[in-house]
MARBA-36757 format. One record per residue (C-alpha): residue in one letter; x, z, y. Coordinates in pm, whole numbers, padded with zeros to 5 digits, always signed. Layout:
# residues N
AXZY ...
# end
This chain:
# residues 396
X+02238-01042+00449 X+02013-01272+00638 X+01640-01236+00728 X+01396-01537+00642 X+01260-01739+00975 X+00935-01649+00841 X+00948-01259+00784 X+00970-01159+00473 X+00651-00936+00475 X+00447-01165+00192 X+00584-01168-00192 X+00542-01563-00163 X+00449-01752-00503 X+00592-02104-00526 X+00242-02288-00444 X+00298-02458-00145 X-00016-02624-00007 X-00027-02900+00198 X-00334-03065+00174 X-00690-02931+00124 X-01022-03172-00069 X-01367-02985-00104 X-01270-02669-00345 X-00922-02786-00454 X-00607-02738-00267 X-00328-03039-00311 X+00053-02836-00359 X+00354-03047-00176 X+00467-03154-00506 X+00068-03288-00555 X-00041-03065-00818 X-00398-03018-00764 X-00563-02632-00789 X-00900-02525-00812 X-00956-02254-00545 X-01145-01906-00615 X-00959-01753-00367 X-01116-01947-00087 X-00799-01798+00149 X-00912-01443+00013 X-01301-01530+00111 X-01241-01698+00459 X-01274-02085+00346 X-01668-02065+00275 X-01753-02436+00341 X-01444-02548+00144 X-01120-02778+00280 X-01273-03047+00410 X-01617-02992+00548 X-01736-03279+00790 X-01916-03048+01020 X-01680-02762+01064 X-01402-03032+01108 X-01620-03248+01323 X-01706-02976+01543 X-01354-02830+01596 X-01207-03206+01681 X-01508-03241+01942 X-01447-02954+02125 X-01043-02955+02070 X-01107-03279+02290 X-01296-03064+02529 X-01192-02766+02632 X-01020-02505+02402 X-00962-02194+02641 X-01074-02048+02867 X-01030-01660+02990 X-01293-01421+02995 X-01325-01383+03312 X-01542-01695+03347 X-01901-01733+03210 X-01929-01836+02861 X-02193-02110+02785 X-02002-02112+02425 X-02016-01794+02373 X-02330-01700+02496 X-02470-01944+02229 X-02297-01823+01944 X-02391-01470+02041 X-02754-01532+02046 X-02751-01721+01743 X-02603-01410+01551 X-02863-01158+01712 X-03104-01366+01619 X-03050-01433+01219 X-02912-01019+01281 X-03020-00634+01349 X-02798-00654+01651 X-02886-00709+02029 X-02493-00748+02115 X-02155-00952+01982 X-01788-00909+02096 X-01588-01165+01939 X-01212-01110+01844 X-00958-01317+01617 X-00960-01140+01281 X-01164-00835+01126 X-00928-00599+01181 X-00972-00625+01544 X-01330-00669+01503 X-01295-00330+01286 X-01063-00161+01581 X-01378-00249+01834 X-01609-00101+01587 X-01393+00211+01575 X-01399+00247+01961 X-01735+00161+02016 X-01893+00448+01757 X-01600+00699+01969 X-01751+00527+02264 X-02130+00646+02177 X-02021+00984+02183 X-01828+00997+02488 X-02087+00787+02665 X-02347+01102+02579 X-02114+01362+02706 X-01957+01464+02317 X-01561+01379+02344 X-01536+01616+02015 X-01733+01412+01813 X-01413+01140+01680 X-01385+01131+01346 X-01506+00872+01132 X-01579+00915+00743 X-01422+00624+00555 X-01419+00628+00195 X-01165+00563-00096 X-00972+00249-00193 X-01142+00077+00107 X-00918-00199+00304 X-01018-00200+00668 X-00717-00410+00771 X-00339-00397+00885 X-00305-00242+01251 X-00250+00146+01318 X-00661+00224+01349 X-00703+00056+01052 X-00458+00141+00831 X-00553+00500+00966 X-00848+00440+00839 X-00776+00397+00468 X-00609+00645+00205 X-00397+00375+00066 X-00035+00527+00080 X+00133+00211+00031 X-00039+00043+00339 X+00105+00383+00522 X+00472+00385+00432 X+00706+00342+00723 X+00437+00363+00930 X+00378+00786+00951 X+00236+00910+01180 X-00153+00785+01110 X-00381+00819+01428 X-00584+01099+01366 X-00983+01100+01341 X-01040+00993+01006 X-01139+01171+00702 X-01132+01010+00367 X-01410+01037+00107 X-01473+00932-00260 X-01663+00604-00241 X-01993+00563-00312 X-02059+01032-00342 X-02318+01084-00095 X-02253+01472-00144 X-01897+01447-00070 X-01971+01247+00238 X-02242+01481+00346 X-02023+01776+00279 X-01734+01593+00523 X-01963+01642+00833 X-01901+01835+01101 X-01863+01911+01447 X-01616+01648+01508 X-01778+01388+01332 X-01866+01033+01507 X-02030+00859+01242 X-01930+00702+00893 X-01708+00348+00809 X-01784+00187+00520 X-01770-00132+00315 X-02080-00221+00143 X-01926-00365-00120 X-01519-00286-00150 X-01353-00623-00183 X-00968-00513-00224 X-01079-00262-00374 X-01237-00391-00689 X-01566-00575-00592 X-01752-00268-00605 X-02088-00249-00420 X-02213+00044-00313 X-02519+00174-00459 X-02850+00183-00288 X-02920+00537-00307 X-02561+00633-00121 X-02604+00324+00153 X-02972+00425+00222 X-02836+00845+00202 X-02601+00732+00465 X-02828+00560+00668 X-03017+00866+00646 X-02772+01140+00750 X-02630+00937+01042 X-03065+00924+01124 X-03071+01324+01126 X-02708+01365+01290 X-02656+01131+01575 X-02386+00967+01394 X-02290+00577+01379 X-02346+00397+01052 X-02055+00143+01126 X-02036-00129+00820 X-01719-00371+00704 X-01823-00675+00621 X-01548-00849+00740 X-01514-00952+00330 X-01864-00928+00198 X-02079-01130+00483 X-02153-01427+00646 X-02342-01538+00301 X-02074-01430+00078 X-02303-01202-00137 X-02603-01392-00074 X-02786-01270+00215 X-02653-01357+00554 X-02493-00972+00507 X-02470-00743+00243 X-02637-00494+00376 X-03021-00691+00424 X-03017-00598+00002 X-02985-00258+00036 X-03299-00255+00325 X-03091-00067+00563 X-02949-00156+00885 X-02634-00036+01062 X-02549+00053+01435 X-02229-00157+01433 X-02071-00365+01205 X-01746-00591+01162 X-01735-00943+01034 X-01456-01207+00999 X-01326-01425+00739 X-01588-01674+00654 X-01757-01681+00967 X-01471-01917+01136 X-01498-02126+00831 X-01088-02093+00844 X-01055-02090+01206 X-00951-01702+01281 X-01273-01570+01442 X-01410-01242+01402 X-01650-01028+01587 X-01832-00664+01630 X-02174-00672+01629 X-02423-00404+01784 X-02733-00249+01841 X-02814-00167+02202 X-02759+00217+02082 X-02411+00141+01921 X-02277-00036+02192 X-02369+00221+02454 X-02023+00304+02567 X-01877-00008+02556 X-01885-00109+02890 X-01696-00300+03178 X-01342-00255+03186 X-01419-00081+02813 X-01221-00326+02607 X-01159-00708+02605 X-00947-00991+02399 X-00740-01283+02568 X-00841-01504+02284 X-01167-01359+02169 X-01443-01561+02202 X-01264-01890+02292 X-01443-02180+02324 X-01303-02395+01931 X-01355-02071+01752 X-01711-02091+01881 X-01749-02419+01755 X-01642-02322+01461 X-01819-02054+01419 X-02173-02276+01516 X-02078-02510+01223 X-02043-02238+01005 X-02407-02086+01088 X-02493-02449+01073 X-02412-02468+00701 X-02499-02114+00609 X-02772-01942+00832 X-03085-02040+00639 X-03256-01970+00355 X-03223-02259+00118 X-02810-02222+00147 X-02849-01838+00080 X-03045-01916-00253 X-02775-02201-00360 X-02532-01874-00322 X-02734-01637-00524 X-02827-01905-00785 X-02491-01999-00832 X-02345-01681-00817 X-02594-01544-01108 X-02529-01859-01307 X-02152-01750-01285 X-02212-01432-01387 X-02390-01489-01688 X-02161-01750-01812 X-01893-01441-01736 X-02079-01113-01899 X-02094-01372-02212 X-01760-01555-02206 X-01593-01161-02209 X-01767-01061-02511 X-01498-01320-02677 X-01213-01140-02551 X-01335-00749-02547 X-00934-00674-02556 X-00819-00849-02189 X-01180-00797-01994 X-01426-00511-01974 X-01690-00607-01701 X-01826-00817-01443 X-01999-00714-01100 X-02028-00831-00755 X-02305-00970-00567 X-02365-01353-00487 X-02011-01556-00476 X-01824-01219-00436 X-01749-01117-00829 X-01506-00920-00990 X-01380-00925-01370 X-01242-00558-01468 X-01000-00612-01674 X-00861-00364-01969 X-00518-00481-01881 X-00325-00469-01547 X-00450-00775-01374 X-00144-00937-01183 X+00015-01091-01460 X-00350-01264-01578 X-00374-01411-01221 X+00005-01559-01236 X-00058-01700-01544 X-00395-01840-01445 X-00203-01997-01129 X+00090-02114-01301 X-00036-02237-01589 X-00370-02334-01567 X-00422-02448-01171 X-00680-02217-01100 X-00660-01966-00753 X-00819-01627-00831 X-00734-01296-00628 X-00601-00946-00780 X-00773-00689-00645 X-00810-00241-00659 X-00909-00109-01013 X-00767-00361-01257 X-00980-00619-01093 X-00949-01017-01051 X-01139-01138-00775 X-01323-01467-00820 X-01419-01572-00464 X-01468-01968-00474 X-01621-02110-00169 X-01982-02116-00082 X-02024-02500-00136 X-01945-02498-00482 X-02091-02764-00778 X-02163-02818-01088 X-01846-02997-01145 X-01600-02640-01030 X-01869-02438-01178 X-01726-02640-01520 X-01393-02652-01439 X-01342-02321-01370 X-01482-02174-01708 X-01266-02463-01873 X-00938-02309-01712 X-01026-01903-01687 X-01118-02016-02114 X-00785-02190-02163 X-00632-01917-01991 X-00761-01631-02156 X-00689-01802-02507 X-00299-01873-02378 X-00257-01529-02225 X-00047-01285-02379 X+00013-00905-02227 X+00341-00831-02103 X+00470-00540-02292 X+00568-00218-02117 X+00934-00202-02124 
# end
């Protein structure tokens, strides 16, 4: 038996892109699919956007590393831009959101050992969340598949229904550090959280010294049509974790803070090699570029409300394969009455159109931010041929 040179960790599907033009990817073999994957909700300006590209060739020309032990004028200026369109006074930058999760996870530890409580550990995460691959943050889901081979979890977590603000209250104790949650759950299902259990939250951590810590690492940087999910709900965190569509496609990802939530995290306290390197800065400038105003964030909710009432009426035709739609901005999910694998396969096989599976019989449609009217069409044109072609697989 021989191992792969890649290792064999991905189920790998046969599409083989090469080649990426505005929301279509181009296959080896030049078959051309429309994307509502977006790289699972990283490639927000699309394939081939002049200014993200632009910027990352200008500074690839310039200087591309740099350790952190030297000042950052990049840096700097991509950390003031995000406390400025933010709640938070601080920014650590990392490579991906599950380290910018991990630094999340030590910094709300950090607040309590900082004021003299080394008890106070544990952090309340909630059901079918997906906080990312590493020990911490595998840790910190209940998903038993992401666990096996893996035992034993690092302790301090405690798991909690999603979206019960009982059962979370109930969960607090004398060990307790603060809560991590996702304001909308993108893996699993595209379920946002309600307003009443984000705002109770918000509220207990208030009364108990705790750290409201959010994951946004899928549901920000304009993805649900504010600059983060959490501005709808009219609450504000102490730390929170974003990734994905902030690099544009370049890995970038960073913790932001409140002065409060980044209390411990001081010198020495924790650090990246790559973090915060001069082309992911410049990609993540051209990104805010694009996205950090107002205008862009309406073009997201327009479009994303157009979508969904095309959607809530298109399912009515098929009441046997779909049951709802929900999701905020460009982040939606069709529940489906069937399991929804097999739909996406046939979708991508047959009809050239990208979608993502997700948690509770969902398909997540998650197209990038820079969508027209054009994709808008030709996406209801292939999810309508490929409802009408789809047949169940039959349980053996």
């Amino acid at each position: 038996m021989s191992i792969t040179p890649l290792m064999p960790v991905y189920p790998r599907c046969g599409v083989r892109p090469v080649r990426g033009e505005h929301c279509h990817l181009i296959d080896e073999d030049g078959t051309r699919y429309l994307d509502f994957a977006s790289g699972i909700a990283v490639n927000l300006l699309g394939h081939s956007h002049e200014g993200l590209i632009g910027a990352i060739q200008k500074q690839a020309a310039t200087l591309m590393h740099v350790s952190n032990l030297y000042g950052s004028p990049q840096g700097e200026a991509l950390a003031q831009r995000l406390v400025d369109l933010t709640f938070a006074d601080t920014v650590f930058f990392t490579n991906s959101g599950a380290e910018a999760v991990e630094c999340a996870i030590k910094a709300a530890r950090a607040y309590h050992q900082a004021n003299g409580n080394s008890e106070r550990y544990e952090l309340i995460t909630f059901k079918n969340a997906f906080h990312g691959r590493t020990m911490a943050t595998i840790s910190a889901s209940n998903q038993e598949k992401m666990h096996h081979g893996f035992l034993p979890l690092l302790a301090g977590f405690k798991y909690c229904e999603f979206d019960d603000l009982e059962a979370a209250k109930a969960l607090i104790g004398p060990n307790t550090a603060g809560f991590l949650v996702e304001p909308i759950q993108g893996e699993g299902g595209i379920r946002p959280a309600s307003g009443e259990f984000l705002k109770g939250l918000r509220a207990l951590a208030d009364e108990h010294d705790l750290m409201l810590v959010l994951d946004e690492v899928q549901c920000g940087v304009a993805r649900s049509g504010t600059f983060y999910a959490h501005e709808q709900y009219g609450i504000d965190p102490d730390i929170l974790a974003t990734a994905k569509g902030i690099g544009g496609g370049f890995p970038l990802g960073a913790c932001l803070a409140t002065e409060k939530g980044a209390r411990g995290m001081t010198f020495g306290t924790h650090g990246s090699t790559y973090g915060g390197n001069p082309l992911a800065m410049a990609a993540g400038m051209a990104v805010l570029d694009a996205v950090g105003n107002d205008e862009f964030l309406a073009e997201v909710r327009e479009k994303g409300e157009r979508i969904r009432t095309r959607l809530e009426q298109f399912i009515g035709n098929y009441p046997d394969l779909f049951e709802l739609v929900r999701g905020r901005g460009l982040m939606l999910g069709l529940k489906m009455k069937v399991e929804p694998r097999p739909f996406f396969v046939h979708l991508r096989d047959n009809h050239q159109l990208l979608t993502v599976a997700a948690g509770d019989n969902t398909l997540r449609l998650l197209p990038p931010l820079v969508i027209g009217d054009a994709e808008i069409e030709e996406f209801f044109d292939k999810l309508s041929a490929g409802a009408a072609s789809y047949t169940a697989p039959t349980a053996a």
